[in-house]
VOPAGU-2260 file (C-alpha; in pm, 1 decimal, decimal comma):
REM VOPAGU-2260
SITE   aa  ch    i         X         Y         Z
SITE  UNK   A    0     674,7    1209,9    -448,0
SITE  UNK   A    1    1001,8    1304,3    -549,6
SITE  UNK   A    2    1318,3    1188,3    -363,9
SITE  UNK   A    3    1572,7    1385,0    -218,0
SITE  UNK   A    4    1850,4    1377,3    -544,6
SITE  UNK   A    5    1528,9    1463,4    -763,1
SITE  UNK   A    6    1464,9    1782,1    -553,0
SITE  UNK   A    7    1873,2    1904,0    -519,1
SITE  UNK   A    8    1889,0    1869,2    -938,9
SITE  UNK   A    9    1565,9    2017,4    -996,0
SITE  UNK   A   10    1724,9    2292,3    -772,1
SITE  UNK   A   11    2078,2    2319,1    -888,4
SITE  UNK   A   12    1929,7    2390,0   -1251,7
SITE  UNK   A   13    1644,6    2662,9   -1131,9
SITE  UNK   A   14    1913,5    2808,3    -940,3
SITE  UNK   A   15    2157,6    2826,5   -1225,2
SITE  UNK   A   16    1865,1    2974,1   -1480,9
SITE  UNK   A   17    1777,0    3153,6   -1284,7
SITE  UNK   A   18    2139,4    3312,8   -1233,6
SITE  UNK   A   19    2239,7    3340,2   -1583,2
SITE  UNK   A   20    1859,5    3545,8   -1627,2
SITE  UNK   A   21    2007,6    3799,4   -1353,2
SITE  UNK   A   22    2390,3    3864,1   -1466,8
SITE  UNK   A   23    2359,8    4211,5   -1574,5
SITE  UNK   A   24    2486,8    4318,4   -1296,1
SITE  UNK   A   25    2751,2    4024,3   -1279,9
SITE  UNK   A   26    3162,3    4125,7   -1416,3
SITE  UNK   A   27    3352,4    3845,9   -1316,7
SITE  UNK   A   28    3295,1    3457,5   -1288,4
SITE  UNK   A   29    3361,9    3479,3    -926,5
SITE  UNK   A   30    3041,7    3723,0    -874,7
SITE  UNK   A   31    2838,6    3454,7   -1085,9
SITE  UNK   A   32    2959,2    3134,2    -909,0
SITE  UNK   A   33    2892,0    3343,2    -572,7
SITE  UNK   A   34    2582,1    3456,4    -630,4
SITE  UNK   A   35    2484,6    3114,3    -844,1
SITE  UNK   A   36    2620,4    2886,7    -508,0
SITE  UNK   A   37    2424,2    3130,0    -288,3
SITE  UNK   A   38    2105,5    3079,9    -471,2
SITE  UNK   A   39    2206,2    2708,6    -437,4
SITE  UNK   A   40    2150,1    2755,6     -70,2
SITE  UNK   A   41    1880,9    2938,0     -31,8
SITE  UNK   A   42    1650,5    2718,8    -241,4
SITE  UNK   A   43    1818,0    2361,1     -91,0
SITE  UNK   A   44    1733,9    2576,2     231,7
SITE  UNK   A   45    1401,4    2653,4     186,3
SITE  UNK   A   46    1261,6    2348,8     -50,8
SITE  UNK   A   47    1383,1    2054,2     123,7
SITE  UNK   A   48    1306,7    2155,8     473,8
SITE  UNK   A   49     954,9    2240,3     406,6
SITE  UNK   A   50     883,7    1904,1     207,3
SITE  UNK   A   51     953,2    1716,8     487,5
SITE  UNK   A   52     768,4    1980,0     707,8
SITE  UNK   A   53     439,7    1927,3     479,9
SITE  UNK   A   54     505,5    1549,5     457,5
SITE  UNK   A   55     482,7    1555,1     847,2
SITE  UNK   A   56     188,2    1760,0     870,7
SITE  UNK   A   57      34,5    1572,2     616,5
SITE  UNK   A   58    -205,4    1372,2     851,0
SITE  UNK   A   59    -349,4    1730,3     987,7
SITE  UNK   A   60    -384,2    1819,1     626,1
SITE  UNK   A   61    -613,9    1529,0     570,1
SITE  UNK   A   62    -850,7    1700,4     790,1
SITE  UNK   A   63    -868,1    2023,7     628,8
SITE  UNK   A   64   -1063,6    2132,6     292,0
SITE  UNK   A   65    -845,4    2193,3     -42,0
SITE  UNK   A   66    -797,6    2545,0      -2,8
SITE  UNK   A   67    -704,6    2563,6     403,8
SITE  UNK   A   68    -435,9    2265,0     278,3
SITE  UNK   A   69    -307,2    2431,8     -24,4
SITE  UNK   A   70    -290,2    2805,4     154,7
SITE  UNK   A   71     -84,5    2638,2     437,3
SITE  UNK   A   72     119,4    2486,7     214,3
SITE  UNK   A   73     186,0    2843,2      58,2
SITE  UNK   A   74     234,9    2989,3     397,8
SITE  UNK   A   75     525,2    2720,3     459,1
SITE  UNK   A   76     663,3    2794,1     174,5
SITE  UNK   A   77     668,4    3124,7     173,7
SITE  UNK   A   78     756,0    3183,9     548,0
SITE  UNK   A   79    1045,6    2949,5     495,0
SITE  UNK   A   80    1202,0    3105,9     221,6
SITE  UNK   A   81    1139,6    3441,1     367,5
SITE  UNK   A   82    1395,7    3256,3     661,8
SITE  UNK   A   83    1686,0    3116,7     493,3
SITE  UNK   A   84    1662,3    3379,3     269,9
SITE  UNK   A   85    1719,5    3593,1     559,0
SITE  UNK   A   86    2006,3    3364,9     713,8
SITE  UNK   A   87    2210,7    3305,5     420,1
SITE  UNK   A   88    2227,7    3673,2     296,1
SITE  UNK   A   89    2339,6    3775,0     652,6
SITE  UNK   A   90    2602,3    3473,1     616,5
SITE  UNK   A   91    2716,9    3625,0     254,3
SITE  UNK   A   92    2737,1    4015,6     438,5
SITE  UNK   A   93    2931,7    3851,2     742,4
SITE  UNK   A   94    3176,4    3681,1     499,0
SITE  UNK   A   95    3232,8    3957,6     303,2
SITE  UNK   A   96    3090,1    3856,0     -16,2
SITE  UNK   A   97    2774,1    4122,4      -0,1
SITE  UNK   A   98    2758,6    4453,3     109,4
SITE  UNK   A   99    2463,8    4544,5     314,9
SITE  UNK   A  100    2188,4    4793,8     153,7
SITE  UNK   A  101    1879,7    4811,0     379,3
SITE  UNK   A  102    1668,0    4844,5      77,8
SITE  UNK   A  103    1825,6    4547,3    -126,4
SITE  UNK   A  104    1829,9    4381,4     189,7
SITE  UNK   A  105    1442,6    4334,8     198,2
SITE  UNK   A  106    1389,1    4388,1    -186,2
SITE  UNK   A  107    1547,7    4071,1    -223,8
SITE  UNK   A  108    1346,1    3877,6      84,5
SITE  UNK   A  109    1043,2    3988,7     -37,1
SITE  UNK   A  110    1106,5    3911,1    -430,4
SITE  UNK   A  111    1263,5    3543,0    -302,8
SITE  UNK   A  112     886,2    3544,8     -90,4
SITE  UNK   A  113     714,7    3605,2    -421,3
SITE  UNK   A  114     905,0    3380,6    -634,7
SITE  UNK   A  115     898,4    3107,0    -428,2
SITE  UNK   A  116     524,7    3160,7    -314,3
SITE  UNK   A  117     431,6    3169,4    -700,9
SITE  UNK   A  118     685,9    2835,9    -807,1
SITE  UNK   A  119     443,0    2672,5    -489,9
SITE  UNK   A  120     114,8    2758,6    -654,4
SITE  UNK   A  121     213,1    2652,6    -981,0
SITE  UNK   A  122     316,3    2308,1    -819,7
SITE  UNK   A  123      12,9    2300,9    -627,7
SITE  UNK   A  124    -238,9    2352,5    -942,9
SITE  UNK   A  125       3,0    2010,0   -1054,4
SITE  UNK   A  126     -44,9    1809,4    -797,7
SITE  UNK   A  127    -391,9    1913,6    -751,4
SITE  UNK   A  128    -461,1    1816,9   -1061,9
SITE  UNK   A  129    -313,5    1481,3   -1044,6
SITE  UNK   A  130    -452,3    1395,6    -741,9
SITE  UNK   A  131    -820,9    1474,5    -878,0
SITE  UNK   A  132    -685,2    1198,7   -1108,0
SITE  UNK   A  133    -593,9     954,6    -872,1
SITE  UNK   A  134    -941,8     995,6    -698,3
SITE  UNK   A  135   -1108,7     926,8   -1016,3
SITE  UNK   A  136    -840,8     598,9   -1085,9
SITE  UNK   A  137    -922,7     482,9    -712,6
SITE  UNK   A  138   -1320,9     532,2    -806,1
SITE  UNK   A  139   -1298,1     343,0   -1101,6
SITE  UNK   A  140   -1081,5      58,5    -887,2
SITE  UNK   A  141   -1306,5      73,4    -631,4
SITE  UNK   A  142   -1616,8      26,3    -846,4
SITE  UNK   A  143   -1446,3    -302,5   -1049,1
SITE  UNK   A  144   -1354,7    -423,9    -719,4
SITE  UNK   A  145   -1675,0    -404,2    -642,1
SITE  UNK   A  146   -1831,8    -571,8    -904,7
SITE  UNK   A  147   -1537,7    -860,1    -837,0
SITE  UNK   A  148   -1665,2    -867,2    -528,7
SITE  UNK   A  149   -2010,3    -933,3    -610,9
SITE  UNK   A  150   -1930,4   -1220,1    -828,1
SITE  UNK   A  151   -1710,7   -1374,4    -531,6
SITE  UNK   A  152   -2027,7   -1373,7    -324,5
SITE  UNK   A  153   -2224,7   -1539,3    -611,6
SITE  UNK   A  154   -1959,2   -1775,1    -634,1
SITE  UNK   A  155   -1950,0   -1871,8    -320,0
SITE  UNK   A  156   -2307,7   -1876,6    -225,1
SITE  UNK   A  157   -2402,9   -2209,8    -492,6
SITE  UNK   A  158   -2102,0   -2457,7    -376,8
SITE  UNK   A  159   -2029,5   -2353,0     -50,9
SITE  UNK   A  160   -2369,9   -2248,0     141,1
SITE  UNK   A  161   -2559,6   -2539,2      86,5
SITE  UNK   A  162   -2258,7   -2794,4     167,7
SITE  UNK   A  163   -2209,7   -2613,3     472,9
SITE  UNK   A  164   -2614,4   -2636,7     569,0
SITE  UNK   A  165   -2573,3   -3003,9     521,0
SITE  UNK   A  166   -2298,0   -3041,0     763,8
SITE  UNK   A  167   -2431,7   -2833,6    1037,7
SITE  UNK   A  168   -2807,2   -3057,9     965,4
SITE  UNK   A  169   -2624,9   -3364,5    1035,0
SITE  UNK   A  170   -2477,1   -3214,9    1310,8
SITE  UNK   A  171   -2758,2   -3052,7    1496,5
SITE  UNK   A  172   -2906,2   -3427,6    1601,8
SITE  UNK   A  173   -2571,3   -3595,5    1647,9
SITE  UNK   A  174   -2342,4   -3359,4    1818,8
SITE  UNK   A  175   -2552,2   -2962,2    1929,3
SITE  UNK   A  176   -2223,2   -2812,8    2099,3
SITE  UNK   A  177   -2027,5   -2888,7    1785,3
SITE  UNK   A  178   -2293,6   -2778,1    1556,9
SITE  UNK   A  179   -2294,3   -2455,6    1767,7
SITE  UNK   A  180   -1940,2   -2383,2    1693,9
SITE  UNK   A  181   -2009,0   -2463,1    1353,3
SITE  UNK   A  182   -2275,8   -2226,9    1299,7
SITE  UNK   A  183   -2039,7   -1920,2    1451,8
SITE  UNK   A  184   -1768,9   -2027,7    1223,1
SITE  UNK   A  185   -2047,4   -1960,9     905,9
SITE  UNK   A  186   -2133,0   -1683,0    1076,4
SITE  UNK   A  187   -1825,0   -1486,8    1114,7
SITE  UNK   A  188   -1715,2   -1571,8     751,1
SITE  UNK   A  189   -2034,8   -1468,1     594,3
SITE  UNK   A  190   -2048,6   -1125,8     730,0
SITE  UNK   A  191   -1698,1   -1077,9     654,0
SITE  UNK   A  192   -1706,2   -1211,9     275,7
SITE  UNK   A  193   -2031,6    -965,0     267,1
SITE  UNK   A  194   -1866,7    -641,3     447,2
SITE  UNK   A  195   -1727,1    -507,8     102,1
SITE  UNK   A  196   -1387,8    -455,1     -13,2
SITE  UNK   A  197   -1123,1    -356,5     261,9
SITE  UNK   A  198    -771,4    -347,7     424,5
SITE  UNK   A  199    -798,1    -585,6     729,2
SITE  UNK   A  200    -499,6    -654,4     991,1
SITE  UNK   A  201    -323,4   -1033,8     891,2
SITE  UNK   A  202    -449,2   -1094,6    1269,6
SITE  UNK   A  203    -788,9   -1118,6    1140,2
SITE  UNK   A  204    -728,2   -1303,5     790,4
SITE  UNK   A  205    -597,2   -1576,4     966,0
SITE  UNK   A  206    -917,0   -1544,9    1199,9
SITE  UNK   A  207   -1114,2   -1565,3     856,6
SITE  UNK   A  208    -916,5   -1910,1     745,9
SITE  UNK   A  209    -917,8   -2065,4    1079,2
SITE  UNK   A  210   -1333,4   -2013,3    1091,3
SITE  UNK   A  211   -1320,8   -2181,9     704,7
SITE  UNK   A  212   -1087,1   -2415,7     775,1
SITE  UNK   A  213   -1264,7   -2541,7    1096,3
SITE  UNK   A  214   -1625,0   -2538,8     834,3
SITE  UNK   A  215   -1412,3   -2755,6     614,0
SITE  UNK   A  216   -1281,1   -2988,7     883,7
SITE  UNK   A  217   -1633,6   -3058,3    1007,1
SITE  UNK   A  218   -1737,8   -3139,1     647,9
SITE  UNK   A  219   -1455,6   -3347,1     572,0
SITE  UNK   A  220   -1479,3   -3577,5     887,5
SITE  UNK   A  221   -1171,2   -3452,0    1000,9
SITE  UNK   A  222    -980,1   -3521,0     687,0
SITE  UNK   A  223    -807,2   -3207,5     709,4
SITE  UNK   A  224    -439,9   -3107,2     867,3
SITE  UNK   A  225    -317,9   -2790,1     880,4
SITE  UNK   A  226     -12,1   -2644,2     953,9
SITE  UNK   A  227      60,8   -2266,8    1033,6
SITE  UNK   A  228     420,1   -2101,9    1060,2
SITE  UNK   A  229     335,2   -1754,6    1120,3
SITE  UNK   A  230     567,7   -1474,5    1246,5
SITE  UNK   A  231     586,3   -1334,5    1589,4
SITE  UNK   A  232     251,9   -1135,1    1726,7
SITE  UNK   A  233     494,1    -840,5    1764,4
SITE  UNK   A  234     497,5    -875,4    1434,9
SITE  UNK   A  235     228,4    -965,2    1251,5
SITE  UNK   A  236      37,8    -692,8    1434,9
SITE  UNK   A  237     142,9    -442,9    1232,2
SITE  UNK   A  238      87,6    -656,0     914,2
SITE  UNK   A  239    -219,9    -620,6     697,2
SITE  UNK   A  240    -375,0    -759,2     374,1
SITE  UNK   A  241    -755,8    -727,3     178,1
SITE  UNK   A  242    -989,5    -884,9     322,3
SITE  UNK   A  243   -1064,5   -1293,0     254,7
SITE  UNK   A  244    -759,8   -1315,3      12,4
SITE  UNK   A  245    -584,8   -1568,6     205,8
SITE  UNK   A  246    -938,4   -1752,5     260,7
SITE  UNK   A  247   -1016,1   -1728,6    -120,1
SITE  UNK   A  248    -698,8   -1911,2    -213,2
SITE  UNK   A  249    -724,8   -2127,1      27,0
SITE  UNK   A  250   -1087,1   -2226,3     -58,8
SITE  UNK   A  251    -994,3   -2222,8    -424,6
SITE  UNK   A  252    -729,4   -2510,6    -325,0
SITE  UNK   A  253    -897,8   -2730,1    -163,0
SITE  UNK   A  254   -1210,7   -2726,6    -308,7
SITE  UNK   A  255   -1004,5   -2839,4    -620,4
SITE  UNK   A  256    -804,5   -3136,0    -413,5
SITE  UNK   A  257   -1152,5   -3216,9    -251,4
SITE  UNK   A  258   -1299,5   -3333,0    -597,4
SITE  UNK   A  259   -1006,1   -3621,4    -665,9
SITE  UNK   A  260    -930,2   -3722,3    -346,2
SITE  UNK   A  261   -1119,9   -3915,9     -42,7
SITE  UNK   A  262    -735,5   -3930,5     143,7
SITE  UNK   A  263    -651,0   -3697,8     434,1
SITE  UNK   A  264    -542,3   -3355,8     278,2
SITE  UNK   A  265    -210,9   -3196,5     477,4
SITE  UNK   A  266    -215,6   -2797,2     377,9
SITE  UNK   A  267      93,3   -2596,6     517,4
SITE  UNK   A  268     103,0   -2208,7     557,1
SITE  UNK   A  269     403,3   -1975,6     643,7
SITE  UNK   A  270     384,3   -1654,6     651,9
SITE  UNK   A  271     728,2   -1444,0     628,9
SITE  UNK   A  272     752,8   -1034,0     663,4
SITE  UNK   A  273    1125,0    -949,1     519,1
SITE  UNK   A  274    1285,8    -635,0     360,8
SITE  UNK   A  275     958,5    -449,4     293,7
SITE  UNK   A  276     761,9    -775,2     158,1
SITE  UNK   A  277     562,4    -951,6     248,2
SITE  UNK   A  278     488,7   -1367,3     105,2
SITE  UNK   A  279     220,7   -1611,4     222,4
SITE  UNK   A  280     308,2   -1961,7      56,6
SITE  UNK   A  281      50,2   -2211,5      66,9
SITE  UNK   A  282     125,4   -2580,7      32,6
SITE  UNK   A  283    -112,1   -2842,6     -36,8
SITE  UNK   A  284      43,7   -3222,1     -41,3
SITE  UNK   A  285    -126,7   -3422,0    -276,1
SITE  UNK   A  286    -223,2   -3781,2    -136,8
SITE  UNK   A  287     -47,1   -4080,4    -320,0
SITE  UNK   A  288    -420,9   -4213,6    -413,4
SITE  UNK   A  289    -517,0   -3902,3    -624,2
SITE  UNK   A  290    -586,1   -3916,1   -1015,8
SITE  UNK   A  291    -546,3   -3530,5   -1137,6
SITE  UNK   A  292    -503,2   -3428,0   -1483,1
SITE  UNK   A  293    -275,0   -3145,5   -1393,8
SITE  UNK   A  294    -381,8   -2898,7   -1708,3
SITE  UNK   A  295    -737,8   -2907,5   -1557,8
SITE  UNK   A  296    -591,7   -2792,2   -1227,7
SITE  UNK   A  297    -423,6   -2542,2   -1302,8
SITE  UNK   A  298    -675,9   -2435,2   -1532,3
SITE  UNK   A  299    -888,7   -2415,6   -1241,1
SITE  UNK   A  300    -647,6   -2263,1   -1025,4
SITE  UNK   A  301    -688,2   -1952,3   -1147,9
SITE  UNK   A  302    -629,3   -1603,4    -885,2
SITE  UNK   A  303    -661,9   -1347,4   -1124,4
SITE  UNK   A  304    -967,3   -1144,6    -966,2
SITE  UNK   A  305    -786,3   -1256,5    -562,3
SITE  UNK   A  306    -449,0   -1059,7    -738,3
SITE  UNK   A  307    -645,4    -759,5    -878,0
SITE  UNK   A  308    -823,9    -711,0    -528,9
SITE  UNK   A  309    -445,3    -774,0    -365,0
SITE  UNK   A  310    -287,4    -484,5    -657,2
SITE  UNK   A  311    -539,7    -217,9    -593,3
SITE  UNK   A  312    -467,6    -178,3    -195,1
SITE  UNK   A  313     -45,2    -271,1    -264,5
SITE  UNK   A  314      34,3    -134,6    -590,8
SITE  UNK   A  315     147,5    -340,1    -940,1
SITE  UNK   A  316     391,2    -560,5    -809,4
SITE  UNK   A  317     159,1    -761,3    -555,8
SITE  UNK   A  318      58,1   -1119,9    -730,7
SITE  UNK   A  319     -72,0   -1463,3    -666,0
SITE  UNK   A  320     121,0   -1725,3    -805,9
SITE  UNK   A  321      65,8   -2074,5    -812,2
SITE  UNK   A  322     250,7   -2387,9    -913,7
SITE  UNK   A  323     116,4   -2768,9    -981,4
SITE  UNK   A  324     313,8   -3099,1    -999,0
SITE  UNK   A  325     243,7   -3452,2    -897,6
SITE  UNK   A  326     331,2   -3422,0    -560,3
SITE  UNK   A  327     163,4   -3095,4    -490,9
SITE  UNK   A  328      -3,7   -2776,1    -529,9
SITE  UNK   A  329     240,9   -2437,7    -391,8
SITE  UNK   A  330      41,3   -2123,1    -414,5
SITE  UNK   A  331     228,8   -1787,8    -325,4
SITE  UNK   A  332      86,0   -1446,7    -234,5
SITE  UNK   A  333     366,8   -1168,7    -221,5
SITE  UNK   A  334     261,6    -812,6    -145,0
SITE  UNK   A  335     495,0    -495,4     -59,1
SITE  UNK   A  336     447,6    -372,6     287,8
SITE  UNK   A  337     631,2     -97,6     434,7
SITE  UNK   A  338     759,2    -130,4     810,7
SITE  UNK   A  339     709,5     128,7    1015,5
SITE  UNK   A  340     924,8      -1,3    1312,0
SITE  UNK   A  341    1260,7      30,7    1080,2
């Protein structure tokens, strides 16, 4: 959508075109900067007030077919110039600068109604047009992320499944209440990583790690810390993110730590929502007993399908980034996310 100083030039230069096409009847300069300046008016008058008008009413549009949307649009348009129109010439004939002709009078609010009516249409067909292209981009997203999404499962399913079936056999003789928990921890991060592609609240991500995490913990014999600095529940309720991105990183982590290391892992979290951004940074300590040849890791380390998922639902300039030394492993998700409460 365009912004505000888009719209006023876009205007100032129809306005004066469309002056300069009607100076026939124009002798001085004055006329022509009067009649250019109220032209000016009318169209700032009748444009930028109905924008906003359709951009509020765009929710109720949702619910309508193309053609009820597109003829209200016109009818905004249309009855809004037909207004200011209206107001400003009685403004110029007040001031002086017009003299009244009943004739001109609504000649001119119905030719300003036609204009303006046809200039709407011709922007509609546009952006009609480009948003049957935008469907068809979001289809073609939508079917790649799908296909990602697939391969996570398969992914998952080999490493994963059967070393959590393990843990929760050697816990069904030794310890039933824990195994219980256990099994509604594989439960409720199953049916999520199989529920498709989708924009869940931050609430329930961290629902998603906590249930891996606690899998993890039970197959680690407790060889796992974890540390959370999260924001406010004021505010993280109104933050959101895909679905298991936060869980895939962090599963892509440790399962990499896991395979050089028999030491208790310490994994930090924070979470920060500032200036329309939002960053989840992820820091795994590496225990002083750990042998890691650090171009396999981050070989291994790779988020590229995590960041596509994270781009599709928050536009190009969400990523997954993730740094290795000898001390640790910092992995940092960064999204834009508009808040509505500023």
């Amino acid at each position: 959508m365009m912004s505000p100083w888009q719209w006023l030039l876009y205007l100032f230069f129809w306005s004066l075109f469309v002056t300069v096409i009607d100076r026939h009847d124009l002798d001085t300069w004055m006329q022509f900067l009067t009649r250019f300046s109220g032209r000016v008016v009318k169209n700032v008058l009748t444009v930028i007030p109905a924008a906003y008008l359709i951009d509020y009413l765009r929710p109720t549009f949702k619910h309508m077919s193309s053609i009820k949307a597109s003829l209200s649009v016109l009818f905004i348009f249309t009855l809004s110039s037909a207004f200011w129109v209206t107001v400003v010439m009685l403004m110029m004939i007040n001031l002086g600068l017009m003299v009244y002709d009943r004739a001109d009078f609504i000649l001119n609010v119905c030719l300003m109604m036609v204009i303006t009516g046809g200039f709407a249409f011709v922007f509609l067909l546009y952006f009609m047009r480009r948003h049957r292209e935008m469907m068809a981009l979001k289809q073609s997203f939508e079917q790649k992320l799908a296909a990602q999404n697939d391969l996570i499962k398969a992914r998952i399913a080999p490493h994963f499944f059967f070393n959590t079936i393990n843990s929760l056999n050697s816990l069904i003789e030794s310890d039933p209440p824990k195994a219980a928990e256990l099994l509604q921890d594989i439960s409720a991060l199953f049916r999520a990583s199989f529920s498709g592609i989708h924009e869940i609240s931050f609430e329930e991500e961290i629902a998603l790690c906590e249930h891996y995490l606690a899998i993890e913990s039970s197959r680690l014999s407790e060889k796992l810390v974890v540390h959370w600095q999260l924001p406010d529940d004021e505010v993280m309720y109104d933050m959101v993110i895909t679905a298991l991105t936060l869980q895939g990183v962090l599963e892509k982590m440790l399962s990499n730590v896991v395979e050089v290391t028999t030491e208790t892992i310490v994994i930090d979290i924070k979470a920060v929502w500032e200036q329309h951004h939002v960053r989840v940074t992820v820091t795994v300590t590496l225990p002083n007993k750990t042998f890691i040849v650090l171009h396999d890791l981050r070989q291994r380390l790779d988020f590229r399908i995590q960041a596509e998922r994270l781009q599709a639902y928050f536009g190009e300039t969400a990523d997954i980034t993730s740094t290795v030394n000898r001390e640790n492993i910092v992995t940092s998700i960064h999204y834009p996310l508009q808040d509505v409460g500023l």
